[in-house]
N, CA and C atoms as a LAMMPS dump frame, in Angstrom:
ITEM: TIMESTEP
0
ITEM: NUMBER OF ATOMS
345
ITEM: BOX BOUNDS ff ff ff
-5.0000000000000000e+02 5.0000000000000000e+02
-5.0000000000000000e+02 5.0000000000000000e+02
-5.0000000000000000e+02 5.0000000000000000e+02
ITEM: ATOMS id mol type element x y z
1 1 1 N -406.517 323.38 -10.598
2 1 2 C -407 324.071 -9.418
3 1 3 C -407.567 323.025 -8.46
4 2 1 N -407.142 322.989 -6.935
5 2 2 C -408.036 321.769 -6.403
6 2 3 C -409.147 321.892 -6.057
7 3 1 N -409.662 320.988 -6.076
8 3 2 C -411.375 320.641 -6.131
9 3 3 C -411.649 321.633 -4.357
10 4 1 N -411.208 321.987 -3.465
11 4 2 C -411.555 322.903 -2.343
12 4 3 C -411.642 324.156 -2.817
13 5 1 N -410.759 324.637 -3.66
14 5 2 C -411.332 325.995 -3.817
15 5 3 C -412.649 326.29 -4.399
16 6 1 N -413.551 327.048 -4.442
17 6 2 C -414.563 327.463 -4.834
18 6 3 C -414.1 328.705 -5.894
19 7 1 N -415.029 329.153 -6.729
20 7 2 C -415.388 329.809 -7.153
21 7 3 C -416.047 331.487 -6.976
22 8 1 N -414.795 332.381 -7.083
23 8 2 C -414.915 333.617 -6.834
24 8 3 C -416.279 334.488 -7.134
25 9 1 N -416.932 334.388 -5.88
26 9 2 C -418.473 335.261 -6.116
27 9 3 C -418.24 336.755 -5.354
28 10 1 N -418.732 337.593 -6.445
29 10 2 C -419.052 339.117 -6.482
30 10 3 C -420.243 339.571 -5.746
31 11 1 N -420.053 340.546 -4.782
32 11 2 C -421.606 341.261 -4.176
33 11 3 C -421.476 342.876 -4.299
34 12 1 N -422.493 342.819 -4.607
35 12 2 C -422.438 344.603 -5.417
36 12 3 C -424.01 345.307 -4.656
37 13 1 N -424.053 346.698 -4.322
38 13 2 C -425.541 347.102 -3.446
39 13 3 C -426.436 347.472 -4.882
40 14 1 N -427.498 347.126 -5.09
41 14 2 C -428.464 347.658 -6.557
42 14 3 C -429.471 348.681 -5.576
43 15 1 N -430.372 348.661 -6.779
44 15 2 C -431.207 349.519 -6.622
45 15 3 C -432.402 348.878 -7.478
46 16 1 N -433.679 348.263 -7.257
47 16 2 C -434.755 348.005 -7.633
48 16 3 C -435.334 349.178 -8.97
49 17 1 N -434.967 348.544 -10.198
50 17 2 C -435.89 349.247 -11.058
51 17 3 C -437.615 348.75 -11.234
52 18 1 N -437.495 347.779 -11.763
53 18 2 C -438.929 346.896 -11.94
54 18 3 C -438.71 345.007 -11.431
55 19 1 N -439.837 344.81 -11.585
56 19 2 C -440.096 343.387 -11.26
57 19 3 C -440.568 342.938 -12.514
58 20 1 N -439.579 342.206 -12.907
59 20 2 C -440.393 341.549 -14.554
60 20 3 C -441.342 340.549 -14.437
61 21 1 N -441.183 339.537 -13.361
62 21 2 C -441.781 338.31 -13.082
63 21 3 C -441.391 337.56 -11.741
64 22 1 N -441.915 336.765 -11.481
65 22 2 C -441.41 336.148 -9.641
66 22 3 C -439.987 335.67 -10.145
67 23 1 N -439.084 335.981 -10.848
68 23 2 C -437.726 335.156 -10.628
69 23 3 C -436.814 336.082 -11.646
70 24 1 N -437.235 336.843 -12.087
71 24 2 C -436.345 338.17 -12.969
72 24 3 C -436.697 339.474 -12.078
73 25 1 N -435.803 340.119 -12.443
74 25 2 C -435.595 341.811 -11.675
75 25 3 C -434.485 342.483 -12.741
76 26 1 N -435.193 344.06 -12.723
77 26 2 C -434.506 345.013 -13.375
78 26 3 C -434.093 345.746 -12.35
79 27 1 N -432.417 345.445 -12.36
80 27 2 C -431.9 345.995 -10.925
81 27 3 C -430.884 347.292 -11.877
82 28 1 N -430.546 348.322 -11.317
83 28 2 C -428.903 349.689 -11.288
84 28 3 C -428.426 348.781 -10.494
85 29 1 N -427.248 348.418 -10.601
86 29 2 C -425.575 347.952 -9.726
87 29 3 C -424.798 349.151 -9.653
88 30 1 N -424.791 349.034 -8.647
89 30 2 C -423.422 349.777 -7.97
90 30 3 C -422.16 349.166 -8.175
91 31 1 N -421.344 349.554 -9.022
92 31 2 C -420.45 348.779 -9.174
93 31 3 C -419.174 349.219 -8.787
94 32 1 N -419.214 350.641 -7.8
95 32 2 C -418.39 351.422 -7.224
96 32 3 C -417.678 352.35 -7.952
97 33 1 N -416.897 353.278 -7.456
98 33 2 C -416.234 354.918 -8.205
99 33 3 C -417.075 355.309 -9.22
100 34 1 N -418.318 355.571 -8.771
101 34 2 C -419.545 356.188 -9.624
102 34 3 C -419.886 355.565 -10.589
103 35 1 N -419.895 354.09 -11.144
104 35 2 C -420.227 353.537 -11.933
105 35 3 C -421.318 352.457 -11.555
106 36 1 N -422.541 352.519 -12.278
107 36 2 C -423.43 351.741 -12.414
108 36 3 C -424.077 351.767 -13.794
109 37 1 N -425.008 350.251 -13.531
110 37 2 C -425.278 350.166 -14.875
111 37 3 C -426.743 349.199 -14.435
112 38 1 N -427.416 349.142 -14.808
113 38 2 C -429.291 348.822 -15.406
114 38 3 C -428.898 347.679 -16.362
115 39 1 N -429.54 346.447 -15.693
116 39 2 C -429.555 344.697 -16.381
117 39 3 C -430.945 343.809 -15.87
118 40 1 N -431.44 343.119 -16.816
119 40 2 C -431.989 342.006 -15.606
120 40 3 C -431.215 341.007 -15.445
121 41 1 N -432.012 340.779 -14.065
122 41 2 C -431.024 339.6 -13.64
123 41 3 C -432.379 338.521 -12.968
124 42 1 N -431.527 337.424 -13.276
125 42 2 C -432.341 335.741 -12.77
126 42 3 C -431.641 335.687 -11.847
127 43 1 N -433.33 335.323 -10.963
128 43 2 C -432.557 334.559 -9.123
129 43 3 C -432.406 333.215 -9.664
130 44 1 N -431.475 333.121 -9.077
131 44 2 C -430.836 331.817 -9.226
132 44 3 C -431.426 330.618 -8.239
133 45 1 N -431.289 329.326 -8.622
134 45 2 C -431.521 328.253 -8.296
135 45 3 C -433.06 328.179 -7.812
136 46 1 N -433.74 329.546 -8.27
137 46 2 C -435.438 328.953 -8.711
138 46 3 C -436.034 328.795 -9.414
139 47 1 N -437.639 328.588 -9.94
140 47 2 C -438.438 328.623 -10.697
141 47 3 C -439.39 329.244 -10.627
142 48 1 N -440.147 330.265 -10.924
143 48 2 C -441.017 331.176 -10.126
144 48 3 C -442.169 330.869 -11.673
145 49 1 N -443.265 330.18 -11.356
146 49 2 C -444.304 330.516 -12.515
147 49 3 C -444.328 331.654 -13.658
148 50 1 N -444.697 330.913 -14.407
149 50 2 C -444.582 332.518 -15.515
150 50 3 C -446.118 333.187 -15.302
151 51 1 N -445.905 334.539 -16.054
152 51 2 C -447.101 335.305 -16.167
153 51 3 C -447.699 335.5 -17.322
154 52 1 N -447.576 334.55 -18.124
155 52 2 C -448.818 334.198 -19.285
156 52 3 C -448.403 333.084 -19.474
157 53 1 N -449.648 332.371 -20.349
158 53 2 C -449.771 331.138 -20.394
159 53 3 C -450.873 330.485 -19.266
160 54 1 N -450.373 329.025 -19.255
161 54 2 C -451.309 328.286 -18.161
162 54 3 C -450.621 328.829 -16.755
163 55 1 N -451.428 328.944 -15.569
164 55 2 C -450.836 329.298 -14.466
165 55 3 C -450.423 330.444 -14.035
166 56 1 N -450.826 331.763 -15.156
167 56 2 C -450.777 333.28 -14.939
168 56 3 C -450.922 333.566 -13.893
169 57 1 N -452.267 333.061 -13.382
170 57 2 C -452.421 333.376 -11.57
171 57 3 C -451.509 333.596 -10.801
172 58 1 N -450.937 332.222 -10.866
173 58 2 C -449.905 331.936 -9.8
174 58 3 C -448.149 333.03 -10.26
175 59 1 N -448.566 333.299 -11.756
176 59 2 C -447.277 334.113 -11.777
177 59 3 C -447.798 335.667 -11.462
178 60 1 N -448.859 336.084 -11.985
179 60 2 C -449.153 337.365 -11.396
180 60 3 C -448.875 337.162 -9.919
181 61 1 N -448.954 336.058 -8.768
182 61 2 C -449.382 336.595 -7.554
183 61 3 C -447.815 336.095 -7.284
184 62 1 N -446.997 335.613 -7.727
185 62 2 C -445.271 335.815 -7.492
186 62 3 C -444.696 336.679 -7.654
187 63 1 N -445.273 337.62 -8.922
188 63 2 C -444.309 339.321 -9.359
189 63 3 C -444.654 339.874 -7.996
190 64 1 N -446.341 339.833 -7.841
191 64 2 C -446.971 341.001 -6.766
192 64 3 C -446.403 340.405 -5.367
193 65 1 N -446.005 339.432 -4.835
194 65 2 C -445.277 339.44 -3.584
195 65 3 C -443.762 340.431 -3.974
196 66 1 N -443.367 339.408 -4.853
197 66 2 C -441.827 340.276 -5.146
198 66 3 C -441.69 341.785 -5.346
199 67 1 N -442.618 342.178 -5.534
200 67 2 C -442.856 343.609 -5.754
201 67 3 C -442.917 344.469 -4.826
202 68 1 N -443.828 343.678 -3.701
203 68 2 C -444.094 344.094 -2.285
204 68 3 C -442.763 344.086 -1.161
205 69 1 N -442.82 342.336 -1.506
206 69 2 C -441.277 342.165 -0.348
207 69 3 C -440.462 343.154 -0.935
208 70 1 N -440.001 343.319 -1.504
209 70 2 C -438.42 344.168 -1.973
210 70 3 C -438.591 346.091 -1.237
211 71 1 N -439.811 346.222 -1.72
212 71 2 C -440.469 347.717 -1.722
213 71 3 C -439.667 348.47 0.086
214 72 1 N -438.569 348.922 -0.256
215 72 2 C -438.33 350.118 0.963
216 72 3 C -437.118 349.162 1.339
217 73 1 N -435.969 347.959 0.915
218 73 2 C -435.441 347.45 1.709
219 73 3 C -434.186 347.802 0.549
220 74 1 N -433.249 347.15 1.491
221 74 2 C -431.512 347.808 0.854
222 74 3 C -431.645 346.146 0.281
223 75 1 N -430.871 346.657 -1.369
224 75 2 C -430.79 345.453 -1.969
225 75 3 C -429.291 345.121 -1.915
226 76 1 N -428.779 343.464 -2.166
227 76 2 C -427.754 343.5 -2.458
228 76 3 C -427.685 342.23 -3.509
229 77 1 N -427.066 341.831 -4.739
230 77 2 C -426.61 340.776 -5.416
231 77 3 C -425.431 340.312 -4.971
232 78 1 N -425.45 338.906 -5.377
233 78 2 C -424.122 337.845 -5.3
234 78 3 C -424.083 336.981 -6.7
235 79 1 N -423.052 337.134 -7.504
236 79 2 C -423.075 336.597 -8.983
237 79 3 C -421.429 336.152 -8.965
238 80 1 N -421.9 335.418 -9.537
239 80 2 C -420.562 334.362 -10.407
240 80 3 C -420.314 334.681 -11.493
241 81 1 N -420.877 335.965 -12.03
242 81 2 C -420.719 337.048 -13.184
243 81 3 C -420.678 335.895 -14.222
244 82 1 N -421.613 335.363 -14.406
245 82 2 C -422.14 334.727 -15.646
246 82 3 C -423.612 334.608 -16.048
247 83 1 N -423.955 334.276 -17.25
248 83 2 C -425.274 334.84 -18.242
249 83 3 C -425.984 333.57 -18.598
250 84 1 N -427.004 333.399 -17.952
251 84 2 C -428.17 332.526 -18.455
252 84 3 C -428.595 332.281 -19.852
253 85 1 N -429.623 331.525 -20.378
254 85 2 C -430.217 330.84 -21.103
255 85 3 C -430.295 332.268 -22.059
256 86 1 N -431.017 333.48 -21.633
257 86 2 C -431.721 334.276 -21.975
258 86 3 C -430.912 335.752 -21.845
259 87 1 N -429.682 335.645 -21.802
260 87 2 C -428.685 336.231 -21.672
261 87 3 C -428.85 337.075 -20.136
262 88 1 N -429.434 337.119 -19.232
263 88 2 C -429.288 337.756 -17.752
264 88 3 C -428.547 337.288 -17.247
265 89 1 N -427.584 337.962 -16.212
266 89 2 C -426.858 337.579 -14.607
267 89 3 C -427.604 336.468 -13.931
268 90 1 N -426.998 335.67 -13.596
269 90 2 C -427.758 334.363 -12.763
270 90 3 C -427.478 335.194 -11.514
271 91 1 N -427.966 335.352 -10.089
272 91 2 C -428.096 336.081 -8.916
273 91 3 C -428.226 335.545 -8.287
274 92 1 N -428.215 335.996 -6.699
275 92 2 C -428.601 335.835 -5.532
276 92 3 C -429.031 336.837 -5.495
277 93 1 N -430.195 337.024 -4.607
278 93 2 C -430.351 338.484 -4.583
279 93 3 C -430.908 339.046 -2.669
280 94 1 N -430.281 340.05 -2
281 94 2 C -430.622 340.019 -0.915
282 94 3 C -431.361 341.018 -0.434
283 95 1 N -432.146 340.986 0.294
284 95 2 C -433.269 342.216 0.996
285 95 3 C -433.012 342.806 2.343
286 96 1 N -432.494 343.948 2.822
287 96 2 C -432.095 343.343 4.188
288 96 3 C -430.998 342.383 4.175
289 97 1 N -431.327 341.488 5.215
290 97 2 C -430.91 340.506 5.288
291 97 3 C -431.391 339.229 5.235
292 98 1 N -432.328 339.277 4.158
293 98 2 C -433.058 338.069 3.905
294 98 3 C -432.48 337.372 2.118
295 99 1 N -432.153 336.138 1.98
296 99 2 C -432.133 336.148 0.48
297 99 3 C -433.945 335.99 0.498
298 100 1 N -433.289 336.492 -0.896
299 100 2 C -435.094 336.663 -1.322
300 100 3 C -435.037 335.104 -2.233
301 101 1 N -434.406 334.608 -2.786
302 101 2 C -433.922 333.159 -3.748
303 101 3 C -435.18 332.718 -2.689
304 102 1 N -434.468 332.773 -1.469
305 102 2 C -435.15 331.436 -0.583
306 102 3 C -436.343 331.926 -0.187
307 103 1 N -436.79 333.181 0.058
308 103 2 C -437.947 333.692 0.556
309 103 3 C -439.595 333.095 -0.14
310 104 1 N -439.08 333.168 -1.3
311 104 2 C -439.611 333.116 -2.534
312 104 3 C -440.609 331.658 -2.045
313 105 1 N -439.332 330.873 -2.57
314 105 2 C -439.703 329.283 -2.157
315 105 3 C -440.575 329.126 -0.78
316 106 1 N -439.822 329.375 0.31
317 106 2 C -440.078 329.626 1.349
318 106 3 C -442.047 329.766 1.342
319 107 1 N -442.319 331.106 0.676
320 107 2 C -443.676 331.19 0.75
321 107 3 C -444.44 330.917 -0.195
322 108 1 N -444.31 329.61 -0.815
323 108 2 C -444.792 329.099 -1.988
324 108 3 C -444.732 329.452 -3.226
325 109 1 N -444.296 331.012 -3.844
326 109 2 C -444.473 331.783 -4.536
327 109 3 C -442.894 331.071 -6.114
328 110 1 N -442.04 329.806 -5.696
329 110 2 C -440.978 329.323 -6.582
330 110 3 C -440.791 328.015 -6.144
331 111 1 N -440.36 327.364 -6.988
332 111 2 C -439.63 326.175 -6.562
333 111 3 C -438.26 326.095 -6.416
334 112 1 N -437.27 325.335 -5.73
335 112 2 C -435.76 325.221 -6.063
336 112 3 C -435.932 324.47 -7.371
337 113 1 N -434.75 325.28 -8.652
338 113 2 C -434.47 324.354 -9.395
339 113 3 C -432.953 324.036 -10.115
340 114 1 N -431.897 323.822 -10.182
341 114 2 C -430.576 323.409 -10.582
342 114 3 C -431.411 323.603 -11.715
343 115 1 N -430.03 324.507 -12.953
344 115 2 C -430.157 324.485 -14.28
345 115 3 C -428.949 325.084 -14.762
């Protein structure tokens, strides 16, 4: 295959179940002709503090933005339909028209990280 083509990415509309942590989400996919299905999924290419351990703070106050930003907006994912460390969808995930990946970072609340 030559090195120009890219890699076929999927976008599907969800629906916000819960916020597990600043960088996981329990999203429903729409996956069209009445089929959906309930997964978490990892934003991709961040790091969002965890919520126990050292630095709880900072992960409690990453869920509670993410919780907030998302609250009333049309979601959408972008996946390369493959499964992380921890078996979740690696994501993009969009608000509106904002990625939230970058929002995140953006307001201190993740870091960018390649993994």
């Amino acid at each position: 295959m030559p090195a120009a083509i890219k890699k076929k990415r999927y976008e599907y509309e969800c629906e916000l179940v819960k916020v597990i942590d600043g960088d996981t989400v329990k999203l429903r996919v729409d996956c069209g002709f009445n089929v959906t299905f309930t997964d978490n999924f990892r934003l991709s290419d961040i790091d969002a503090p965890e919520i126990r351990g050292p630095g709880k703070e900072a992960g409690a106050a990453s869920k509670e933005f993410l919780i907030k930003f998302l609250e009333g907006k049309k979601l959408f994912i972008e996946s390369l339909k493959y499964r992380g460390k921890y078996g979740r969808y690696i994501v993009r995930l969009q608000a509106d028209d904002e990625w939230v990946n970058d929002t995140l970072v953006k307001e201190g609340h993740a870091k960018y990280r390649k993994y």
